[in-house]
N, C-alpha and C positions, 0 to 999 in steps of 0.2 A: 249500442247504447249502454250507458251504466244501468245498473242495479239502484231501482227506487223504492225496492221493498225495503222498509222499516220496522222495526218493532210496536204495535198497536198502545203498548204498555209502557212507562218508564221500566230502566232496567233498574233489576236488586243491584245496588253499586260492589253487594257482596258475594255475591252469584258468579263461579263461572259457567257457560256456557261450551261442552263442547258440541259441535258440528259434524256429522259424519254420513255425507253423503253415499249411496249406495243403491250399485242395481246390479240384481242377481249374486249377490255378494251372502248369504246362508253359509255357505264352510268358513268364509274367513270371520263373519262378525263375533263368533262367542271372543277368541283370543284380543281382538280389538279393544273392544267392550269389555271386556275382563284387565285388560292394562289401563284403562282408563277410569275402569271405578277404583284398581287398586293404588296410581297415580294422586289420583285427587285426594281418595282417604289418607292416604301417608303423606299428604301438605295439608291434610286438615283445613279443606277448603270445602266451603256450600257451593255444590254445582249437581248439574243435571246434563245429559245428553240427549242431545235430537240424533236420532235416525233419520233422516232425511230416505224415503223409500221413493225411488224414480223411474217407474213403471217397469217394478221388478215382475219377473214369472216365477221365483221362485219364492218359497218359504221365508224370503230378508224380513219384512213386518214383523213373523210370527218370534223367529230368533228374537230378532232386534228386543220386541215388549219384552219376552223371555229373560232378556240378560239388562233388566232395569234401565231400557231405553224407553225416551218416549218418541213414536213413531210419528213422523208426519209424510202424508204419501204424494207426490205430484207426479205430472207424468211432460217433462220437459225432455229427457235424454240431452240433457246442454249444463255440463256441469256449473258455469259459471252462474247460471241459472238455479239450479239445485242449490247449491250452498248461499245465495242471496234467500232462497227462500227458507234455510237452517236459520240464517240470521233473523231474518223477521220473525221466526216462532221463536227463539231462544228467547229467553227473562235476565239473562245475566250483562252486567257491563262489563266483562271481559269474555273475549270470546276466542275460540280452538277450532279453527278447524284441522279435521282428521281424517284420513281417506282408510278406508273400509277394509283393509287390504295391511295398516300400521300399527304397532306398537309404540309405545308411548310411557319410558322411562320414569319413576317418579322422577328423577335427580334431572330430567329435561322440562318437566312438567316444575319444578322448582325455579329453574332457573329461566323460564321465561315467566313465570310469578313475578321474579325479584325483577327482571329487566321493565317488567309494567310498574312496579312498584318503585322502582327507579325514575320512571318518567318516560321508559319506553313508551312510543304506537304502536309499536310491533314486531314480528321479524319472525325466524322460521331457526331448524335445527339441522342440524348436522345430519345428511343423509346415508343412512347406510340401509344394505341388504340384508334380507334374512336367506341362509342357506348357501350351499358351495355352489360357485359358479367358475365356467371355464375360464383358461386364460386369458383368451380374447375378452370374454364378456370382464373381466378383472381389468384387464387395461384402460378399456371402453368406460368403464362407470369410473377408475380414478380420475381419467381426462375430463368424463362428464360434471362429475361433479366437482371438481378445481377450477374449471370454468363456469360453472354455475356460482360458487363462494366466491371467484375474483369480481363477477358483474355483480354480487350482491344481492340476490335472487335468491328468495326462498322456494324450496321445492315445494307443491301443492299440499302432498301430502302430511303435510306439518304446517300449518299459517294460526299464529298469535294475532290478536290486537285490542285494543282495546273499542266497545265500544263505539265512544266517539270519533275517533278515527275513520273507524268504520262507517259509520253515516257520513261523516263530513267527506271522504272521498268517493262517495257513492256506491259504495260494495266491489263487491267483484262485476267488470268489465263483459257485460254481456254480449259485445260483439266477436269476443271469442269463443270458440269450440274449445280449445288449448291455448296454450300460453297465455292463460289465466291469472296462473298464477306468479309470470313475469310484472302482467301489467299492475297487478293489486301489490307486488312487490314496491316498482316503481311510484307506485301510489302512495304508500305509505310513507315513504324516504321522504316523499316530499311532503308531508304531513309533520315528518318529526323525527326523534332518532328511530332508525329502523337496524335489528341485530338480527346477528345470525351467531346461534349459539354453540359453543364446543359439544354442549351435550347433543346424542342422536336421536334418530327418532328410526325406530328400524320399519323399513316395508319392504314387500313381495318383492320377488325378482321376475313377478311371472312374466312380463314382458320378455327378458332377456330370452326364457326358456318357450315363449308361445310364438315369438316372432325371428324373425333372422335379424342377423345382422345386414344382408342385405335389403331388407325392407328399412330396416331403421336409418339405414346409410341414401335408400332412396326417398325417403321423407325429408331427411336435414336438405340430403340435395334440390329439392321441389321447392325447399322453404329459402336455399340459396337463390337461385334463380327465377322464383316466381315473385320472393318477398312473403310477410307473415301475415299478407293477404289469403295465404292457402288455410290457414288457421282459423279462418270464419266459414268453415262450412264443416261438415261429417267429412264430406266426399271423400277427402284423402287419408283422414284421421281412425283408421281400422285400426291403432294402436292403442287408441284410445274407446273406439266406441265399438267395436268389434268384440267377441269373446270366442277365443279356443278351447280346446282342452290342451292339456298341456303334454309338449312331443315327448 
């Protein structure tokens, strides 16, 4: 089903909103949260951050308030889920979301300003890695992500929009576990102009470093042959709802 949570309030038309779902996420939120207040201050824009806290066991809440979030806790484990319910508490008519885990460039946090400000609905950034990664995993994220910018697909952990938009296509697609944020992609497009920007947005690599390439390579393959049917449940999605430490 889509996403029918709404904001209770009209939005500040001057407010952004960012979103930043998170569970068990404590080591990564201070750097997040610290790109994100220093992002918005250097566009001299009114905005506020939801913490979206989703039935963490660790310390995420206490960071989160810590680093001038305001926290809102649920306990869904279903991201598409989680960031429908950032939207409903945010105040702002533009809205970010951001995963827990990203930085968040002023000069990206600019230029999806002006592309809203232009008449954009939405769109997402240019995804890159924090940190060295092997050559495999080097080859692996150029293909992933060249095929991701040729279908038009914003990566999750960076999504713009405005607003109305966002209500009007009903949020994020709650029958997914993942590929979330394929469908809110394709949402949007069809909504209005939908961009994908030069500027980056940098996140973790931890997958690459917590998981094999052989599991990554038996998920696509599952998702080949079963269809993205497999995407509506946990069951297979340990990449996603799973936590390592890191090998």
């Amino acid at each position: 089903m889509r996403g029918t949570m709404t904001s209770p309030i009209a939005p500040d038309p001057l407010r952004l909103s960012f979103i930043v779902p998170a569970h068990d996420e404590a080591p990564r939120l201070p750097a997040t949260l610290a790109s994100l207040h220093a992002a918005a201050r250097a566009c001299g824009v009114d905005y506020e951050i939801v913490v979206v806290d989703d039935a963490s066991t660790d310390a995420t809440a206490a960071v989160a308030a810590a680093n001038g979030a305001r926290v809102l806790r649920v306990k869904h484990r279903h991201i598409a889920a989680t960031r429908n319910a950032g939207a409903a508490a945010a105040t702002g008519a533009r809205l970010v979301f951001v995963d827990a885990d990203t930085r968040v460039p002023a000069a990206t946090l600019a230029a999806a300003l002006a592309a809203l400000a232009g008449g954009a609905v939405g769109g997402g950034a240019r995804l890159r890695l924090d940190g060295p990664l092997r050559w495999d995993h080097r080859i692996a994220v150029a293909f992933g992500v060249g095929l991701v910018r040729l279908a038009r697909i914003a990566a999750g952990c960076f999504i713009f929009c405005t607003r109305e938009a966002f209500d009007a296509t009903g949020g994020f697609d709650e029958r997914w576990y993942a590929g979330e944020d394929v469908a809110m992609s394709r949402s949007l497009a069809s909504a209005g102009r939908f961009v994908l920007l030069r500027e980056p947005g940098w996140t973790s690599a931890r997958k690459l470093h917590t998981f094999s390439i052989g599991e990554h390579a038996r998920l696509i393959l599952r998702v080949a042959l079963r269809g993205r049917g497999v995407l509506r449940s946990r069951e297979h999605l340990a990449l996603w709802y799973e936590r390592r430490e890191k090998r």
